[in-house]
N, C-alpha and C positions, 0 to 999 in steps of 0.2 A: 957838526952842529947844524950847519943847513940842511940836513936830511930829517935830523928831529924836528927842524922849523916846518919844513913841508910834508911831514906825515902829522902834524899839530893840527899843520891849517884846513883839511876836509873837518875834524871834527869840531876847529870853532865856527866853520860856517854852518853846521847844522844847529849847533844849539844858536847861535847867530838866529838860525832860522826857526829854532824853535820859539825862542824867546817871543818872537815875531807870533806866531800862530797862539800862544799861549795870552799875550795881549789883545787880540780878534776876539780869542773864545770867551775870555773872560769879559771885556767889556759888550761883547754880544749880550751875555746870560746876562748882565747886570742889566743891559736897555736893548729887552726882545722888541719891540716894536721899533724898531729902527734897524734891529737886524733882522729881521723878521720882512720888513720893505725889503731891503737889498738881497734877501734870500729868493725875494718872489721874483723880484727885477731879473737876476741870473737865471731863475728858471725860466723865465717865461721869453729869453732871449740864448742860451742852450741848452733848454729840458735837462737837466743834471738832477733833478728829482732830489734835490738838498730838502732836508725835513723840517720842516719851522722850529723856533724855540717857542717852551711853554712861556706864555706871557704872564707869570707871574710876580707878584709883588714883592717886595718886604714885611716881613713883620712887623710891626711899628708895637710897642709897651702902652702901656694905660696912659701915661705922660703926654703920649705922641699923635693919637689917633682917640682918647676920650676913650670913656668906657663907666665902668660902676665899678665901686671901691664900699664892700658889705662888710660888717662886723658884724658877727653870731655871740652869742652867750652860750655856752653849753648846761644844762641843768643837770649836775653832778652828787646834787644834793643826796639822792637814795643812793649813791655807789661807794663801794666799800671805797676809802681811802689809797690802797693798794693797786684799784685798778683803775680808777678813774683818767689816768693817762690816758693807759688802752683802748676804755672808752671814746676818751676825745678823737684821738687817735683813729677810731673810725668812724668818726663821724667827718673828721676830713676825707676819708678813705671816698665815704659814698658820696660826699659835697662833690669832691672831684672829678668821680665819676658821672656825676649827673651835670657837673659844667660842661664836662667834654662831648657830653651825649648832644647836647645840644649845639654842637659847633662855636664855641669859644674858645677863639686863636690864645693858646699857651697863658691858659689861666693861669694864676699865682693864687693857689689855697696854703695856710699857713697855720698851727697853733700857737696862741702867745696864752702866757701864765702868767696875768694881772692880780698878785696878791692871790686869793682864794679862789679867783674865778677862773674861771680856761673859756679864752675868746676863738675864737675858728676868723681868720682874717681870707677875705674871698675878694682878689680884682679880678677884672673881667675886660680887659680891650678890647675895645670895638663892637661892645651891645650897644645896642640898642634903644630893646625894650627892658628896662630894668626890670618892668614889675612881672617881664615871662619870666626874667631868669631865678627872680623872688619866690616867684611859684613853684619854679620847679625843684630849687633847692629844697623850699622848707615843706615839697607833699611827702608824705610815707605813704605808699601803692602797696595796699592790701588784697591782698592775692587770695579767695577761698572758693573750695572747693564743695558743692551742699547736694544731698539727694532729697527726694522729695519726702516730705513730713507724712506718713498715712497715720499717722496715729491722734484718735482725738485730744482731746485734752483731758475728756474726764469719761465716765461711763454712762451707758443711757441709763435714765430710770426708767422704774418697771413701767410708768406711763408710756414715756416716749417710745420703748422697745413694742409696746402692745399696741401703737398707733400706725408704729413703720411698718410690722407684722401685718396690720390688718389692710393697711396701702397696699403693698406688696402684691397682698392674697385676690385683693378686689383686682388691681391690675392685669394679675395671671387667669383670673376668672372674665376679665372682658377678653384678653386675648385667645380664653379657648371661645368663647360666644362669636368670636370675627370667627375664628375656623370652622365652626360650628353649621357659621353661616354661610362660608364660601362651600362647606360640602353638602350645604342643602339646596344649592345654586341660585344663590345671592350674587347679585353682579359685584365682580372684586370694587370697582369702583364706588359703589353703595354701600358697601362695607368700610372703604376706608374716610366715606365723610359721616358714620355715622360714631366710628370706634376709633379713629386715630387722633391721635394730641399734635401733631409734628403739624404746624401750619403752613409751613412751607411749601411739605409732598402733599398736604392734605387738598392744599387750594386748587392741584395739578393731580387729584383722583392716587395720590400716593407714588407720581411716577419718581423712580430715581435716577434715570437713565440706564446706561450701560456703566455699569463696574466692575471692574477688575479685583485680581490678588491683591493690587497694593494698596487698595480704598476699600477693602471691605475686611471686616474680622474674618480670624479663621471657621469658625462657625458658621459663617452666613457664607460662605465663599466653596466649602464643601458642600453647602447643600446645593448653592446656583450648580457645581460641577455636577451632581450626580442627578439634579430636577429635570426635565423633560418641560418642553414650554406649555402653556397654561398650569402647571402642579402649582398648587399654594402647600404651604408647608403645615404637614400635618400636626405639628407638635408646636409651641411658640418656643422660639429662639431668646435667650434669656444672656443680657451682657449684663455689666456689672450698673451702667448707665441705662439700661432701659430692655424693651421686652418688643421683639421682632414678629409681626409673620407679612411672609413675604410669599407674593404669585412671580413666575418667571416667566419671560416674554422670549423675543427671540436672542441667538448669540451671533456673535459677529468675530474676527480675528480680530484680537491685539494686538501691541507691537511685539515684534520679533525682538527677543533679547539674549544676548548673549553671557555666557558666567566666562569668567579668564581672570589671571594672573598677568603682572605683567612688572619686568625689571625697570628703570628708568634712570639713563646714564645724559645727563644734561653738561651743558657746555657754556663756557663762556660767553655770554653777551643771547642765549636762550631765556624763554619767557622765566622768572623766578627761580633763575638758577645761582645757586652761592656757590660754584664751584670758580676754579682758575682753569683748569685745564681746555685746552684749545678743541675744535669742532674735533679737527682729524685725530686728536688722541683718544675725545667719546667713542667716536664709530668704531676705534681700534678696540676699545675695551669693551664696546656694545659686540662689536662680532666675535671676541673671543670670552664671552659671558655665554653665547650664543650656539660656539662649539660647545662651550659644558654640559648647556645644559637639558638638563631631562624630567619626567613629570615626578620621580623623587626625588632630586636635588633643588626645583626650583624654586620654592621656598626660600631655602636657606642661603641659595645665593642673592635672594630678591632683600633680607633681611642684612646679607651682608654690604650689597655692593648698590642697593638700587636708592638713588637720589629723592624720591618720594618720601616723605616723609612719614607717611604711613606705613611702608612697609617694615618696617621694622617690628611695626605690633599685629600688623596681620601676613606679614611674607609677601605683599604683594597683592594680597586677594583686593580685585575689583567688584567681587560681588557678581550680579545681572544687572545690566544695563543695556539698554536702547541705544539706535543709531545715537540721535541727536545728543544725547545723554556726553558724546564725547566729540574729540575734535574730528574733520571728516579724513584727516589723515591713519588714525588710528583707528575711527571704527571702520574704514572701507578695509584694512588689514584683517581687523580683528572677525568681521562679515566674512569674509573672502577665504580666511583658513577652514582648515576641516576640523571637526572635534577630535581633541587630542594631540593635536598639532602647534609647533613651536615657530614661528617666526620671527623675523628680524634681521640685522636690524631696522625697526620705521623710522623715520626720522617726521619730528612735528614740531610745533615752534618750541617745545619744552626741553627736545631733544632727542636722543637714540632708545626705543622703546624695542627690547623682546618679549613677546606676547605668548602665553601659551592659553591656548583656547580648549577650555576643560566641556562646554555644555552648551548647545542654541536650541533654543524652541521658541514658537507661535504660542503667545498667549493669547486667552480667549478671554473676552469679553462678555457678561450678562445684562441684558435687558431685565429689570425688578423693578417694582411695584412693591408697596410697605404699606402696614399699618404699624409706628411707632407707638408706645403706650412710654408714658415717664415708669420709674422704679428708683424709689430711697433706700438710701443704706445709711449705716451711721454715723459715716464722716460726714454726708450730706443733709444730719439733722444738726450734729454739733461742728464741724467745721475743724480742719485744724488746727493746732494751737497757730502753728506758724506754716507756710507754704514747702517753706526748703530747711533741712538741718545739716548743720555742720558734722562735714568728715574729718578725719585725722590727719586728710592732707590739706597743704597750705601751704603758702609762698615761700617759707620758708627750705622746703624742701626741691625749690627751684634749682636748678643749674645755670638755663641758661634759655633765653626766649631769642629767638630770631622770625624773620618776615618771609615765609615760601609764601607761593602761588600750587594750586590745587592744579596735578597735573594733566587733569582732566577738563575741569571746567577755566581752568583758569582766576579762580576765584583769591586774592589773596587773602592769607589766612596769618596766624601768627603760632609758630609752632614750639613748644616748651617741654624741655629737656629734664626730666629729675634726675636727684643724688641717689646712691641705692636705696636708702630708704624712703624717700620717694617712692621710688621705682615698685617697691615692695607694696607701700599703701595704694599707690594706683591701680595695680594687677586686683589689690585685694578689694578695692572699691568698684573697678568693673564687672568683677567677677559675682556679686553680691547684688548686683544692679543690671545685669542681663535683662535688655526689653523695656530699661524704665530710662527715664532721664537724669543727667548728672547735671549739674548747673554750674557755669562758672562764672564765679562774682569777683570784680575788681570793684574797689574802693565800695562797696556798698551794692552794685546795679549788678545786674546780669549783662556780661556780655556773649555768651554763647550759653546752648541748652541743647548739648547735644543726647541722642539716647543712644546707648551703650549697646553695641548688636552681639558684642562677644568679650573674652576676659584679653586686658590688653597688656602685655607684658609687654619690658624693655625700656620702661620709665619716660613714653614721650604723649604728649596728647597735643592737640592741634585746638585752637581757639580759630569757629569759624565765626561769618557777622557778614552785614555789608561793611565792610571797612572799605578804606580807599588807602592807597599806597602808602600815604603820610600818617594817615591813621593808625594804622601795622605798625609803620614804623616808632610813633611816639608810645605807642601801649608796649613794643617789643623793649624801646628805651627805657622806660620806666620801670619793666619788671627786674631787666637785668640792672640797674645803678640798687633795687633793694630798699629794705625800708632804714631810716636812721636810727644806731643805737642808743639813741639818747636824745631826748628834746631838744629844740636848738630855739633861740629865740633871736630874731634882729635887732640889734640896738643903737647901730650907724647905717649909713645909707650915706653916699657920697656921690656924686657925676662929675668928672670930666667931661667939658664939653667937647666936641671935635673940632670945634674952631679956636678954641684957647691950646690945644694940640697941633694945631697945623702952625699954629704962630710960633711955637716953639721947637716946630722940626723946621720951618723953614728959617730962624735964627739960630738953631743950631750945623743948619747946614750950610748955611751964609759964612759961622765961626771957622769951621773946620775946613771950607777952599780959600779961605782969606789966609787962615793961615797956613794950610797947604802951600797956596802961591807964595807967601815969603819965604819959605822954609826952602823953597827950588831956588828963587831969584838970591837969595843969600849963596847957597849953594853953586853957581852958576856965576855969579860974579867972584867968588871966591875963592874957590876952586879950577872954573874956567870947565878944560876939557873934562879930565875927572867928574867937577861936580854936572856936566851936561848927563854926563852918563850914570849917574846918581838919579837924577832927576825919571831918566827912561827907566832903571828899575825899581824907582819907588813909583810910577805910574804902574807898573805892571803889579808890583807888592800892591798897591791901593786895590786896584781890578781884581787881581789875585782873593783879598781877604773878601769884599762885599761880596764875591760871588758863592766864596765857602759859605756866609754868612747865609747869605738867600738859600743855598745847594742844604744846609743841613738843619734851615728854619730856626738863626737865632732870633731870639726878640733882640730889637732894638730901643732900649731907651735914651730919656737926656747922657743918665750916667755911661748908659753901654757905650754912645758916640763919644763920647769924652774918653773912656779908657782906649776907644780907638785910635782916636787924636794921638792920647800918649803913645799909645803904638807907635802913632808916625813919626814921631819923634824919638824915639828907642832906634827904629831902623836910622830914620838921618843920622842918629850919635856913631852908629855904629859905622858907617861909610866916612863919616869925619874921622875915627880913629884908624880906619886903614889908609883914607890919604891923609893924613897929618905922618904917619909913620910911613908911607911912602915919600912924600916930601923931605922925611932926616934922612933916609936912603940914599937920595936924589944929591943933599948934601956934602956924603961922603964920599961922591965920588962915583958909586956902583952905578952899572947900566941902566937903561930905563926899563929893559925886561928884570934883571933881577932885581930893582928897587919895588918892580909892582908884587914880586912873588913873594919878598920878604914883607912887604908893607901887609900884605892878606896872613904870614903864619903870625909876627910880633903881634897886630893887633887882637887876632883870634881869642888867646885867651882873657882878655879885659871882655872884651864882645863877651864872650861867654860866662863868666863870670857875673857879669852885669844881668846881662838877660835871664840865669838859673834865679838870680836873685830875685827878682821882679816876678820870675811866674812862682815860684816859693811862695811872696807876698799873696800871688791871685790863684793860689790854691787854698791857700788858708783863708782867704774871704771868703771861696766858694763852700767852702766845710762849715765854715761858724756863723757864717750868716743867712736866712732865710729868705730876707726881704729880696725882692724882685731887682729892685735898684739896685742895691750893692751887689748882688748876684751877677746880673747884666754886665758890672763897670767890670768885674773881676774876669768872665768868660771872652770878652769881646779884648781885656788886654793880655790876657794869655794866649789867645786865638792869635790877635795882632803879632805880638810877641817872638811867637814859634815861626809864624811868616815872617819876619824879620831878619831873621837867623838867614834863613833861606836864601832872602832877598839879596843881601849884606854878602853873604860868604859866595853865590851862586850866581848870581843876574849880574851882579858888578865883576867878580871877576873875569866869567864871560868875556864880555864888554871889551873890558879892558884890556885884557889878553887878546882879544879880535884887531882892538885898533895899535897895540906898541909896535907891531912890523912897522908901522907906515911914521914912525917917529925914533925911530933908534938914530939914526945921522944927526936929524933937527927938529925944532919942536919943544924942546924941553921946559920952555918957558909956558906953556898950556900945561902944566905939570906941575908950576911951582916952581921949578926946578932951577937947576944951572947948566947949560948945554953941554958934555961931557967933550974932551979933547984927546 
């Protein structure tokens, strides 16, 4: 028997000791700033490098902390009878979605069925501004997608056709008379203030400076390449906007640009990176992208693997670009390879870039001199009907919008995912729109207008703009919450205030240590030793539950605190019924160790019984009812409840088995008891 006693007692000193640690941590997590002091204190007197606690709050309910309490009407009238649930039903779906978008702690959206009508019931803890969150509920963000309208409205008449005809002809007859003139050696200059319209080159003799491929048509740009300095161009140059001729001056170099591809594996805590994965697992995956790859596979790795969110519709292609054009990490890489050469990995603040460098050359720049003449056509007599028309794609075929950064210029952008068929219309609308612009309209405005340089498959397009961080962020929210299937209209509007909320957490926090503290001191005078030890593991059950409560972000309301209370009181019933049957033990005679091990199995099954019952109750509330409140009371006493169990069968016996060595002789009167002879 004393060899069992002394291979017992290492293991109740460790839970001894756990109990101990398990007390610390929880009442730490529950008041970080005060363990959070004493964690700096220890470090900063034996650098032990202990890691602070997050200093986070409680949840507090509408009740508690104030908020707005909104009633919807849903307008169900046009929907088949049948489905109108379903309806409703999503229109809570997207309510929800679009409270959460916005950072509203553990909103409560609900459907109630008022006779005929179906109300959408929306609290909101801790807003604020009720009338953002009004806004944001009841907008629908209409997402389209428009190409440019060339078509007029109606047809010219034989007049208007034989006016614009004769404009035209007059126009192409003054621009042969300028060339006419410059090869009869008319000074260009005298030629262009007697024959040019453009006032601008006109007031400056027609100069236009030096321009390049990327500022001049293809027409005016082959002939600067192939002209010789002083040539005016024999023939006028003829755009769709107006009628050219042009003398060339001297050429100078352009910027050096280079064409390349390039993969782009970003990292944690990188400029516009949505990834998780850590620095050293990019570079792992940046340099084994890097073994693969080759000038025909890189593509398709770039489409597979690479963070850019362009690449997926162009594999990567960079196009030509200038130094500055990029970051000076990447372009002194990208300068510095040879043509046809792969490197990597670079690392820039975006992340692990392998670069393959397809093509560099010296652009040249022209020195031009212009005489512009105007030229009508017959959009520009009748106009058209409308600027932009609608494509077949539209928000609807969204997936999914998120907020990258351009991982070049660093520009943030708002980047959007279609469903296949999406994916299908957008191929087929860039494909049809090569070289022209595509426009994209939210709620009515343009917010980007980008032109389409190639046909873009893979269903994703990028929304560029000046936007700012927040900006992304709320047009990225809005696309993805969707529009409502069904009209909603407000017809309650309620406030909590925060200060009618604090009156009531800090009286109901007042209720529950008041009666805390009886619940011990009854305990304690009543019990004696037992109920002291009662008291130490319902201190640790109390620390215990708040801190699951905070760890798994219950809300707390009036009710949730109340079903807690109860808790406390489930666990104290349950430590009475193991010493009250400890005490008839005590009675009959048996030892003080076997009266504490019988008193823990006899009461177990009442304990159990009791407690199955009770969360049976607070499961059944949590299934049949919706409301926030009865919600709360039911989770917070089933929560309580299960800790109880724990506390009751675990922490007490513990305890109590720690200290019966030291009272088997005497003592038995701290027990209840009768001193055994």
């Amino acid at each position: 028997m004393a060899k069992h006693k002394d291979a017992q007692r290492p293991n109740l000193r460790w839970g001894m000791a756990l109990l101990v640690v398990l007390l610390v941590l929880f009442s730490g997590y529950i008041f970080p700033s005060h363990a959070n002091t004493a964690i700096r204190a220890v470090n900063n007197t034996v650098a032990l490098g202990i890691p602070e606690l997050p200093e986070e709050s409680f949840r507090l309910g509408l009740d508690l902390q104030g908020g707005a309490h909104l009633v919807y009407q849903a307008d169900v009238t046009n929907i088949d009878e049948t489905e109108k649930a379903q309806a409703v039903d999503g229109v809570r779906d997207v309510i929800e979605r679009r409270v959460n978008s916005i950072g509203v702690g553990e909103p409560n959206v609900q459907v109630a069925h008022v006779g005929e009508d179906y109300r959408i019931i929306v609290e909101l803890p801790g807003v604020t501004d009720v009338n953002q969150a009004i806004q944001m509920i009841g907008e629908t963000p209409i997402l389209e997608f428009k190409t440019e309208n060339n078509e007029p409205p109606r047809e010219l008449t034989e007049e208007e056709r034989v006016s614009m005809e004769e404009f035209n002809t007059a126009q192409r007859t003054k621009a042969a008379e300028a060339i006419a003139a410059s090869q009869a050696g008319t000074a260009f200059a005298d030629i262009v203030a007697e024959y040019s319209e453009d006032e601008q080159s006109k007031n400056n003799a027609g100069y236009l400076g030096f321009q390049g491929q990327s500022t001049l048509i293809p027409d005016m740009y082959a002939w600067a390449l192939a002209a010789k300095e002083g040539d005016v161009t024999t023939a006028p140059i003829e755009t769709e906007g107006g009628i050219a001729v042009l003398q060339k001056g001297l050429e100078q170099p352009g910027a050096e640009t280079v064409e390349a591809k390039h993969i782009l594996i970003c990292f944690l805590g990188a400029e516009g990176c949505s990834q998780t994965r850590t620095k050293a697992e990019a570079e792992a995956l940046a340099k084994s992208l890097f073994d693969q790859a080759n000038a025909e596979n890189f593509a398709t790795l770039a489409t597979e693997n690479s963070d850019d969110p362009s690449a997926v519709a162009n594999g990567g292609d960079l196009g030509s670009f200038s130094r500055e054009q990029m970051v000076p990490a990447f372009a002194d890489a990208a300068f510095a390879a040879e043509i046809g050469q792969i490197v990597g990995p670079v690392e820039s603040s975006f992340g692990y870039h392998v670069i393959y460098k397809i093509n560099q050359e010296q652009t040249v720049e022209h020195e031009l001199w212009a005489v512009l003449l105007a030229k009508t056509s017959e959009l520009q007599i009748l106009g058209p009907e409308t600027s932009w028309t609608n494509s077949p794609l539209s928000g609807k075929q969204l997936d999914r919008a998120e907020v990258v950064q351009d991982s070049n210029t660093g520009a943030v952008q708002v980047s959007l995912q279609f469903d296949s068929e999406g994916a299908d219309l957008f191929a087929t609308l860039t494909r049809e729109n090569v070289g022209k612009p595509v426009a994209i309209f939210l709620d009515g405005l343009i917010v980007s207008q980008p032109t389409v340089q190639q046909e873009i498959s893979g269903g994703q397009a990028v929304i560029t703009g000046q936007f700012s961080t927040l900006e992304a962020r709320e047009l990225a929210q809005r696309l993805n919450t969707g529009a409502l299937p069904t009209p909603v209209e407000l017809i309650s509007q309620q406030t909590v205030g925060a200060s009618l909320g604090a009156v009531s957490l800090e009286r109901s926090l007042q209720a529950g240590l008041i009666g805390l503290g009886l619940v011990m001191l009854f305990m304690l005078l009543y019990y004696r030793l037992p109920g002291l030890i009662s008291i130490i593991a319902l201190t640790i059950y109390v620390t215990g539950v708040l801190s699951v409560f905070k760890l798994i972000g219950v809300t707390l309301t009036l009710a949730g605190i109340a079903g807690f209370i109860l808790s406390i009181g489930m666990a104290v019933d349950a430590n009475v019924l193991i010493f009250e049957r400890l005490k008839e033990e005590l009675k009959d005679g048996k030892s003080l160790k076997v009266a504490v091990e019988e008193g823990f199995i006899r009461a177990w099954t009442s304990i159990r019984d009791g407690n199955l019952s009770t969360l049976l109750i607070s499961f059944i509330l949590m299934m049949m009812f919706q409301s926030s409140f009865v919600r709360g009371f039911a989770i917070t006493l089933a929560l309580g409840i299960g800790a109880s169990m724990i506390s009751a069968i675990t922490f007490t016996r513990v305890m109590l088995r720690f200290v019966v060595p030291y009272f088997e002789e005497r003592g038995h009167w701290l027990f209840l008891g009768r001193k055994n002879h």
